[in-house]
Backbone as CSV, one residue per row, in Angstrom:
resi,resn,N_x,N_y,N_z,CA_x,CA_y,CA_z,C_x,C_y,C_z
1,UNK,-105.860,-14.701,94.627,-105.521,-16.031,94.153,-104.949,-15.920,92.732
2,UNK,-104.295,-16.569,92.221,-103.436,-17.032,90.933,-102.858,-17.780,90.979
3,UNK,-103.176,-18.394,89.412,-103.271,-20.015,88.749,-102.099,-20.330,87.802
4,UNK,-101.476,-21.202,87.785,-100.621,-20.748,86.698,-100.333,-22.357,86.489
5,UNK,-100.710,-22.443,84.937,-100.193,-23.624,84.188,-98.930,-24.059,83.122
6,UNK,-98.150,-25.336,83.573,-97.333,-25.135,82.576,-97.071,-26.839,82.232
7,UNK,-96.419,-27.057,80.906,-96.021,-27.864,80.508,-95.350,-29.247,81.472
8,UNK,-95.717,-30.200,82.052,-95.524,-30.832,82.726,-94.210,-31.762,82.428
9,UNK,-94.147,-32.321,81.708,-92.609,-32.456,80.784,-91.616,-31.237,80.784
10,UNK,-91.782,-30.244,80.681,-90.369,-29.202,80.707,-90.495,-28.743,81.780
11,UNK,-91.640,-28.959,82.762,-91.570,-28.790,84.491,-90.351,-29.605,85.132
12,UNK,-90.267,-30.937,85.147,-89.750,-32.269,84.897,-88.704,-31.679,84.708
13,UNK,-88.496,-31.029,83.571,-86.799,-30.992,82.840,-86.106,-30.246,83.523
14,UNK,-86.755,-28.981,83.073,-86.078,-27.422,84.312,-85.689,-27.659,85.686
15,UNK,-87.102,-28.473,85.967,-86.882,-28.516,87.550,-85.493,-29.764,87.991
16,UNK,-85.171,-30.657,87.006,-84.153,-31.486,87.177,-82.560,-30.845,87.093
17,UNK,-82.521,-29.828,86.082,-81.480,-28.955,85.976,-81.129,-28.049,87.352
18,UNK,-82.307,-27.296,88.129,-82.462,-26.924,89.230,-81.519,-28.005,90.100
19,UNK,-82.526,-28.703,90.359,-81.472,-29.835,91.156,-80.243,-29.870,91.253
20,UNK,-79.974,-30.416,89.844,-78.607,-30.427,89.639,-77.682,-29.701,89.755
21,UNK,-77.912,-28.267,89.997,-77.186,-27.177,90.216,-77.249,-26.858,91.389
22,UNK,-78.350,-27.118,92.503,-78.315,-27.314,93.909,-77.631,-27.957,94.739
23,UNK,-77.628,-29.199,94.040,-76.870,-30.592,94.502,-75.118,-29.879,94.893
24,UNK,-74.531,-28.990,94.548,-73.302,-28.452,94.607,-73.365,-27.990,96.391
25,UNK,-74.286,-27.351,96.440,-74.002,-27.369,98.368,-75.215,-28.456,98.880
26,UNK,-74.084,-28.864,100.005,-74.091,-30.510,101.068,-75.806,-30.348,101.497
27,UNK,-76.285,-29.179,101.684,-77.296,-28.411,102.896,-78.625,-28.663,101.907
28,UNK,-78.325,-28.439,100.497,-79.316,-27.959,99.754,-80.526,-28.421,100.484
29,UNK,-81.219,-29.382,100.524,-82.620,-30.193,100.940,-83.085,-29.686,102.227
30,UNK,-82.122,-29.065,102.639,-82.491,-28.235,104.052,-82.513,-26.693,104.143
31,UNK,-81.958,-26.548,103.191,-82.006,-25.045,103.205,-82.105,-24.355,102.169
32,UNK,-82.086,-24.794,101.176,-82.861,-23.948,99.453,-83.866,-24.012,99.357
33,UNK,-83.860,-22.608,98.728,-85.533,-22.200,98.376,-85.582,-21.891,97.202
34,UNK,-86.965,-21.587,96.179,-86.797,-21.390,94.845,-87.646,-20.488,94.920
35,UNK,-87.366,-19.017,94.403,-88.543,-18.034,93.964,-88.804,-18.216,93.009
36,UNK,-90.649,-18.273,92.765,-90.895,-18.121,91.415,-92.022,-16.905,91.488
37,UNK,-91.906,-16.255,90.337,-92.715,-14.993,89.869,-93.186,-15.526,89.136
38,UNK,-94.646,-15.072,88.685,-95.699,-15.665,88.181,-96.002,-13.905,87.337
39,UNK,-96.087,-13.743,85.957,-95.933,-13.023,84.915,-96.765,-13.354,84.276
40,UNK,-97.385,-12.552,83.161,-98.218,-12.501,82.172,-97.379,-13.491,81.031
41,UNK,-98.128,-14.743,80.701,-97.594,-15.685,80.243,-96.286,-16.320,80.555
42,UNK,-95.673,-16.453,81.455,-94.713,-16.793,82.158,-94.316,-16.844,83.266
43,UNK,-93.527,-17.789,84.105,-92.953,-17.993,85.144,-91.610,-18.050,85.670
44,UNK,-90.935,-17.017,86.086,-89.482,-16.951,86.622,-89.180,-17.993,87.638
45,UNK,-88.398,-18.528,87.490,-87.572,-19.408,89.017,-86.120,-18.731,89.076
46,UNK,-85.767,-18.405,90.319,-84.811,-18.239,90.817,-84.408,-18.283,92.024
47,UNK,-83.194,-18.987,92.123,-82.454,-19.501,93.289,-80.815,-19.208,93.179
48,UNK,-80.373,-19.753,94.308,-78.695,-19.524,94.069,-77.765,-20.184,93.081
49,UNK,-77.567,-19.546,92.162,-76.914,-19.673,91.126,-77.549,-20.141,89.714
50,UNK,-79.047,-19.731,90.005,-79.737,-20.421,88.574,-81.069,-18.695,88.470
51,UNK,-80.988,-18.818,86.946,-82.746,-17.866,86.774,-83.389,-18.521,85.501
52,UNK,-84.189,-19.415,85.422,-84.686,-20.085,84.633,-86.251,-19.422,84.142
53,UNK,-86.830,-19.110,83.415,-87.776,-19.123,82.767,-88.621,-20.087,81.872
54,UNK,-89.754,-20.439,82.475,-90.861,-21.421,81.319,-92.304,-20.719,80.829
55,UNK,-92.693,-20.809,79.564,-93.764,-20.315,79.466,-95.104,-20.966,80.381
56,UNK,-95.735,-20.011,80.474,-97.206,-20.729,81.103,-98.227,-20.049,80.989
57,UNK,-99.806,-20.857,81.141,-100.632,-20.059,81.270,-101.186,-19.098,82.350
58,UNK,-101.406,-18.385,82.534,-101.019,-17.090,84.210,-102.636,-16.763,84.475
59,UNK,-102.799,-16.653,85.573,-104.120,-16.057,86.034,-103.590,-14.877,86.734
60,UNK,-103.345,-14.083,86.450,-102.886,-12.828,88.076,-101.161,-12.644,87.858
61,UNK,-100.897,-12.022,88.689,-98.852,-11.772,89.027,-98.820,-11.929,90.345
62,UNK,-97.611,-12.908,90.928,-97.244,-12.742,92.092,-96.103,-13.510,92.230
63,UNK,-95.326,-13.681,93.361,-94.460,-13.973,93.475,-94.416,-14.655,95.227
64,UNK,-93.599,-16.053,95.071,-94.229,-16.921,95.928,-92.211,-17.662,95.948
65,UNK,-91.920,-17.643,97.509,-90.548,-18.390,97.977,-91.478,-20.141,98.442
66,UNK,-90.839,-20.997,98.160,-90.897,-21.830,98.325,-89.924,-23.030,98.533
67,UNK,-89.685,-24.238,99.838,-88.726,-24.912,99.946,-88.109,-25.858,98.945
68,UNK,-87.192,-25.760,98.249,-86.782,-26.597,96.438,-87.669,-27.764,96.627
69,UNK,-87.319,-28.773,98.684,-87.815,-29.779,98.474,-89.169,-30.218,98.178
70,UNK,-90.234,-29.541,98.655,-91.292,-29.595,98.733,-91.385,-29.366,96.804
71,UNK,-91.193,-28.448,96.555,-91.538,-27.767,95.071,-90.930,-29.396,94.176
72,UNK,-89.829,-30.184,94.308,-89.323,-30.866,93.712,-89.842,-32.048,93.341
73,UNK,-90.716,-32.391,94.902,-91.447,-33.428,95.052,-92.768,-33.315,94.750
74,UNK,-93.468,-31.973,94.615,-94.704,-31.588,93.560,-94.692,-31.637,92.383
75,UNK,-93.708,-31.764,91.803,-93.310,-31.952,90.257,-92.781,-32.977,89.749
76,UNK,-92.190,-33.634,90.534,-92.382,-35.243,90.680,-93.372,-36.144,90.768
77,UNK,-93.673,-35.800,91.599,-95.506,-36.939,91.619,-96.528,-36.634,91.264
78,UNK,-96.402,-35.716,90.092,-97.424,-35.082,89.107,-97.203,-36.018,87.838
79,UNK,-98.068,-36.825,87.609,-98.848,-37.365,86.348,-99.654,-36.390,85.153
80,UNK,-100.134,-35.758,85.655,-100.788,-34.777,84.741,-99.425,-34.149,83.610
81,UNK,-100.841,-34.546,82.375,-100.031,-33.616,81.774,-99.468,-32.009,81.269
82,UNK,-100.604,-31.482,81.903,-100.620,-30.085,82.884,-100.252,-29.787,84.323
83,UNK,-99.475,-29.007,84.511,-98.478,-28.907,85.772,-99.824,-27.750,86.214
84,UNK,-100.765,-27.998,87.225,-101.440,-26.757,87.782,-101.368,-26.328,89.253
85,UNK,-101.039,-25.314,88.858,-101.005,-24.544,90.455,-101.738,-23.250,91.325
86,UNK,-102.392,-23.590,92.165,-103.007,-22.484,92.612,-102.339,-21.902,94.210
87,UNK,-101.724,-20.239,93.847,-101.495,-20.095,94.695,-102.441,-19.196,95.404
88,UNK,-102.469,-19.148,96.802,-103.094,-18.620,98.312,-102.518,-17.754,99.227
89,UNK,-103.045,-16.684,100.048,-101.741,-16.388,100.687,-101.366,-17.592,102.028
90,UNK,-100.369,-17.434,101.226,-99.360,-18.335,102.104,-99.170,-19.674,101.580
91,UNK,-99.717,-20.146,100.583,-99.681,-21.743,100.364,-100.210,-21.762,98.692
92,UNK,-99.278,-22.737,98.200,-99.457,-23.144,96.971,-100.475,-24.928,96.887
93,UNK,-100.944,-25.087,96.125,-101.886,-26.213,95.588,-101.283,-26.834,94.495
94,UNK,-101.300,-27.857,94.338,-100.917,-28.804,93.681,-102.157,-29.891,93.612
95,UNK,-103.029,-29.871,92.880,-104.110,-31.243,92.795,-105.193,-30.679,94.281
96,UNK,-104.329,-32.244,95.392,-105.074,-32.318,96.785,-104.050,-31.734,97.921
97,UNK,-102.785,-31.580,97.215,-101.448,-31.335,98.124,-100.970,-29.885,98.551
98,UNK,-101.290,-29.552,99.429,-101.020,-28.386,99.675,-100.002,-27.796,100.687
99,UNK,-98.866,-26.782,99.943,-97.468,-26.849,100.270,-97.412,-24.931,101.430
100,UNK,-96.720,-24.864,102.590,-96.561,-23.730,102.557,-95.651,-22.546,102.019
101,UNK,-95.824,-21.400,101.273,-95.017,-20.457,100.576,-95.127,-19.243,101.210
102,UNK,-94.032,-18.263,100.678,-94.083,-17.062,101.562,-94.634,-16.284,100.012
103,UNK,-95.470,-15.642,100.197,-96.155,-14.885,99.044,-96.197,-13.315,99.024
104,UNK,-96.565,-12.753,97.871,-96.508,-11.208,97.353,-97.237,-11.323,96.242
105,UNK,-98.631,-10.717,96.382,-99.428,-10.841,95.120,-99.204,-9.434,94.736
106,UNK,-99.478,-9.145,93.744,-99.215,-7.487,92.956,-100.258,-7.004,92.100
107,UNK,-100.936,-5.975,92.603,-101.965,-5.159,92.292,-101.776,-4.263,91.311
108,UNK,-100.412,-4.076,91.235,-100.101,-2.689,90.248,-98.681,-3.475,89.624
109,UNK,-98.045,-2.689,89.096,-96.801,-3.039,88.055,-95.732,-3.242,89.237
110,UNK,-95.834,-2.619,90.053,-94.260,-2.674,90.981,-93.648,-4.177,91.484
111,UNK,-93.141,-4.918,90.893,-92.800,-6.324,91.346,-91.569,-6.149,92.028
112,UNK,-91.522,-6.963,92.822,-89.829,-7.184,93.990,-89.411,-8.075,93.032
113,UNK,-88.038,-7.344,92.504,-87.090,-8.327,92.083,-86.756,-9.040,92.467
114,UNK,-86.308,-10.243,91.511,-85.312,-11.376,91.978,-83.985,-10.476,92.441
115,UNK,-83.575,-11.431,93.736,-81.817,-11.373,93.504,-80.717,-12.333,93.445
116,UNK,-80.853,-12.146,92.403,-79.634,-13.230,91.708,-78.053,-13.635,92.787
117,UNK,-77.918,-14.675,93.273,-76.714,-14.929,93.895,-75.864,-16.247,93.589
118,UNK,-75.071,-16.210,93.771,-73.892,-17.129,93.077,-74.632,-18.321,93.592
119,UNK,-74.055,-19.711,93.710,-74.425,-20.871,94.137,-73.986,-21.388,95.632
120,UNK,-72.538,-20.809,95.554,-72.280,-20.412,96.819,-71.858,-19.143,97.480
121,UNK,-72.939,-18.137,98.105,-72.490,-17.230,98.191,-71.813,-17.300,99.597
122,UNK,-70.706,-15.982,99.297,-70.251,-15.503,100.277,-70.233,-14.038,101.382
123,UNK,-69.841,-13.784,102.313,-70.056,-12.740,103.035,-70.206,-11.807,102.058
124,UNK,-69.437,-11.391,100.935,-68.941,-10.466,100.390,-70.334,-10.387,99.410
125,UNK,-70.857,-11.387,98.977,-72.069,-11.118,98.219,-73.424,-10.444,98.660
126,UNK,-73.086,-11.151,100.035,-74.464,-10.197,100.520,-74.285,-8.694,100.720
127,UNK,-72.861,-8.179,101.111,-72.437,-7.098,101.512,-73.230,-6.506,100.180
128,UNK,-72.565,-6.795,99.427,-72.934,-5.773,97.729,-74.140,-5.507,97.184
129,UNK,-74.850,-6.626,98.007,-76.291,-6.333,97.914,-77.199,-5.243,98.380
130,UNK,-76.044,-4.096,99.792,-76.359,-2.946,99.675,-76.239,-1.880,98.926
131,UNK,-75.288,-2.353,98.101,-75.056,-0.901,97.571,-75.628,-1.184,95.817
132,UNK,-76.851,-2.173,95.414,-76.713,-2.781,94.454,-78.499,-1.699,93.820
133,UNK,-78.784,-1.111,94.921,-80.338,-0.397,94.780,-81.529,-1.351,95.054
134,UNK,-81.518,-2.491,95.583,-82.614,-3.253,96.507,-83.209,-2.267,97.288
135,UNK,-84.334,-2.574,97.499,-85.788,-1.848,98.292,-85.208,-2.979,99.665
136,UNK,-85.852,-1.921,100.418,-85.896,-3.484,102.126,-87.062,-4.810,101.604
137,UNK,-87.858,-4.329,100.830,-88.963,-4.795,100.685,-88.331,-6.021,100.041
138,UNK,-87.770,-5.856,98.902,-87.104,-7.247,98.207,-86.024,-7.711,98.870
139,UNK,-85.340,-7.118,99.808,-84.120,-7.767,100.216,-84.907,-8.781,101.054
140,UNK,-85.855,-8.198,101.881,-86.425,-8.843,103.083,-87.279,-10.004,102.135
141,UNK,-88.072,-9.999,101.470,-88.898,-11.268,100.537,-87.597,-12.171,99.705
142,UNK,-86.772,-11.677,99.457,-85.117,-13.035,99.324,-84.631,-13.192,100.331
143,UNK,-84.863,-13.095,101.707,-84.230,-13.545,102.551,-83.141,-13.472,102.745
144,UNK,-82.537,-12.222,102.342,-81.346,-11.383,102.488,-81.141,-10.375,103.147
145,UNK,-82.098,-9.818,104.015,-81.829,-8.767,104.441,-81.136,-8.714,105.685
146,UNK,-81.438,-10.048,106.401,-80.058,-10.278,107.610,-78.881,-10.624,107.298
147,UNK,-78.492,-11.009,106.176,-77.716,-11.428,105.994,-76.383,-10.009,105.514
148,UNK,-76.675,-9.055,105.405,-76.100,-7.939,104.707,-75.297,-7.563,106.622
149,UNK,-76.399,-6.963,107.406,-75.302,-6.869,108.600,-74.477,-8.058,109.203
150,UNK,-74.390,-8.915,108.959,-73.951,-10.469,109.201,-72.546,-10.659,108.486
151,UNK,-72.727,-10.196,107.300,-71.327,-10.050,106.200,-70.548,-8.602,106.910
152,UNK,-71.249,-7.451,107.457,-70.199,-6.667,107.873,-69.365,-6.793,108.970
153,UNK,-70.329,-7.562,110.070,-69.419,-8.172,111.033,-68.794,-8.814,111.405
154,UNK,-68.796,-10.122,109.760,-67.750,-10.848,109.648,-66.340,-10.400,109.249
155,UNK,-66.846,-9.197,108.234,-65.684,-8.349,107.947,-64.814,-7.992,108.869
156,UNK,-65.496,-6.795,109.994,-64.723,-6.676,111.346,-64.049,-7.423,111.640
157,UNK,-64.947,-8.560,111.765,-64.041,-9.906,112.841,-62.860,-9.988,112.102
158,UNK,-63.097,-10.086,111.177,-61.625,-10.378,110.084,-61.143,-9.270,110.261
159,UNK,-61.061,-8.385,109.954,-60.278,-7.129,110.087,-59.307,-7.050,111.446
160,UNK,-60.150,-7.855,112.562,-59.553,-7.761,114.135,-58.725,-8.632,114.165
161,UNK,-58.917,-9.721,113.662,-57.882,-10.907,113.617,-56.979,-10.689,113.157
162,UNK,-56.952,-10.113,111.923,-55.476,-9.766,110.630,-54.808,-8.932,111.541
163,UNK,-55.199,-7.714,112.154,-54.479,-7.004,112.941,-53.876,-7.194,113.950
164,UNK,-54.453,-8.082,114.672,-53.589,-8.710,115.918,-52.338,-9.687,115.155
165,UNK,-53.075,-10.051,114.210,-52.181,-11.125,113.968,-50.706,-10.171,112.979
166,UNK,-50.798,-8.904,112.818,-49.867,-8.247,112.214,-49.661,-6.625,112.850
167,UNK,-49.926,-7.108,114.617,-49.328,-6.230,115.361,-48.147,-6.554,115.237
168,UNK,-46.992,-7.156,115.599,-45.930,-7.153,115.360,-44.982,-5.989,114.515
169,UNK,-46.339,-5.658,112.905,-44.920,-5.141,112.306,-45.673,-3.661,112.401
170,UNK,-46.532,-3.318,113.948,-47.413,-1.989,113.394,-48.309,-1.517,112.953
171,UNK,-49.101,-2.845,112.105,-49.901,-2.282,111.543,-51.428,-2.512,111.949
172,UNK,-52.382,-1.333,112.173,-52.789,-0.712,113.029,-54.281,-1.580,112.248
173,UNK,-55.723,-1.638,113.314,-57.127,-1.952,112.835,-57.294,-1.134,111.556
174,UNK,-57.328,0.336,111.855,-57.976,1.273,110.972,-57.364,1.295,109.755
175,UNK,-55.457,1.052,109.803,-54.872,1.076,108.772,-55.038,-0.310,107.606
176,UNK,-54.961,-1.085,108.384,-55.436,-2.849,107.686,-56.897,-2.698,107.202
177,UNK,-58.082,-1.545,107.695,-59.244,-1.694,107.149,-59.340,-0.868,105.983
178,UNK,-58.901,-0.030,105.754,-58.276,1.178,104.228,-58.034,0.327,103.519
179,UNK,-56.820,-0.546,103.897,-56.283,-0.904,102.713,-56.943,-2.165,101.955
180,UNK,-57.741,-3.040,102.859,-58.772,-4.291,102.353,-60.132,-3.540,101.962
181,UNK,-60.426,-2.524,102.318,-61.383,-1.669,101.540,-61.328,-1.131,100.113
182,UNK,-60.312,-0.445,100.160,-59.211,0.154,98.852,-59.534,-1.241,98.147
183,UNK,-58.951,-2.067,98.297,-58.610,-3.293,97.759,-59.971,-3.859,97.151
184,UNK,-61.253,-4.029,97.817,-62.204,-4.705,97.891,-62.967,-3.496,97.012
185,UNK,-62.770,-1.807,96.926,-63.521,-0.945,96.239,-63.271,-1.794,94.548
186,UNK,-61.968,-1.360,94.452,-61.370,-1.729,93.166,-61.456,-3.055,92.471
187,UNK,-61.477,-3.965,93.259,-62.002,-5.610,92.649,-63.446,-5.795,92.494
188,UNK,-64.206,-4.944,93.262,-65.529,-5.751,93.379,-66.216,-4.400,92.570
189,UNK,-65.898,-3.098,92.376,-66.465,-2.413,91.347,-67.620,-1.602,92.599
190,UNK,-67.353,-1.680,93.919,-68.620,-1.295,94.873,-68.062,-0.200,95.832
191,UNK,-68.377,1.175,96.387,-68.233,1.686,97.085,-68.316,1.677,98.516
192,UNK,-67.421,0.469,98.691,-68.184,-0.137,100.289,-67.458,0.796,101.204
193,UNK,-67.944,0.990,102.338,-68.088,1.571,103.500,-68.793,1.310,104.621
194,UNK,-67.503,0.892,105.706,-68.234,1.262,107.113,-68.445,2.111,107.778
């Protein structure tokens, strides 16, 4: 178990900025989540396209995914002027309200990183996320780890399409995949390979 208290007013604030930076994709309320890591005097949030930090008081380290909406509306209908939270495996506390989370408590120093992703990511972001030194362990606790073969086979698909669509002048699957590779090594700074 670990407790973690924070300022209920800059809960309020942060968590409104959150929002606001969510609010950019249509889906958000259905499909964002917010990690927060729970640190020796502090608390990380991170989601797509935000990494916010607030101080707090900490009982323990762990790290807990949770749905924005649920988290948004716990910090909303909090009166207190202490924001307190106790997390469980599997479920965070709020007062009497109790929310479900996907959790990782930590016994020793080794924490699963955050992974930071744009606001709207694309195929190409998750791709890079292999070659970026992620453990399965953290890809799989961000909810990224399907998403990495998902971006390569969108690639293909694309790769199959461009080619049909530029049989005409010859130019071949394997040769169209060199050269958007080539292309994609040099812009994106990543050694990708199929």
């Amino acid at each position: 178990m670990v407790i973690f208290e924070i300022d209920t007013k800059e809960a309020k604030k942060v968590f409104l900025e959150i929002k606001n930076l969510m609010r950019v994709s249509k889906t958000w309320k259905l499909t964002s989540s917010i990690e927060i890591t729970v640190l020796d005097g502090k608390i990380q949030l991170v989601g797509q396209g935000f990494v916010k930090e607030l101080d707090a008081l900490t009982t323990g380290t762990c790290k807990m995914v949770v749905r924005a909406l649920y988290w948004f509306d716990l910090v909303d209908m909090t009166q207190d002027k202490i924001f307190k939270v106790v997390v469980t495996d599997g479920e965070a506390m709020v007062r009497t309200v109790t929310v479900p989370v996907q959790t990782a408590f930590f016994e020793t120093d080794k924490i699963l990183r955050s992974i930071p992703l744009p606001a709207n990511p694309e195929s190409i972001d998750y791709w890079k996320l292999e070659y970026q030194g992620y453990t399965v362990d953290e890809l799989q606790f961000n909810n990224v780890a399907t998403k990495i073969p998902k971006a390569k086979k969108e690639f293909e698909a694309c790769i199959r399409k461009a080619a049909l669509i530029l049989h005409p002048f010859r130019i071949s699957n394997t040769e169209l995949r060199e050269i958007v590779l080539q292309k994609l090594r040099e812009r994106e700074k990543v050694d990708f390979e199929i």
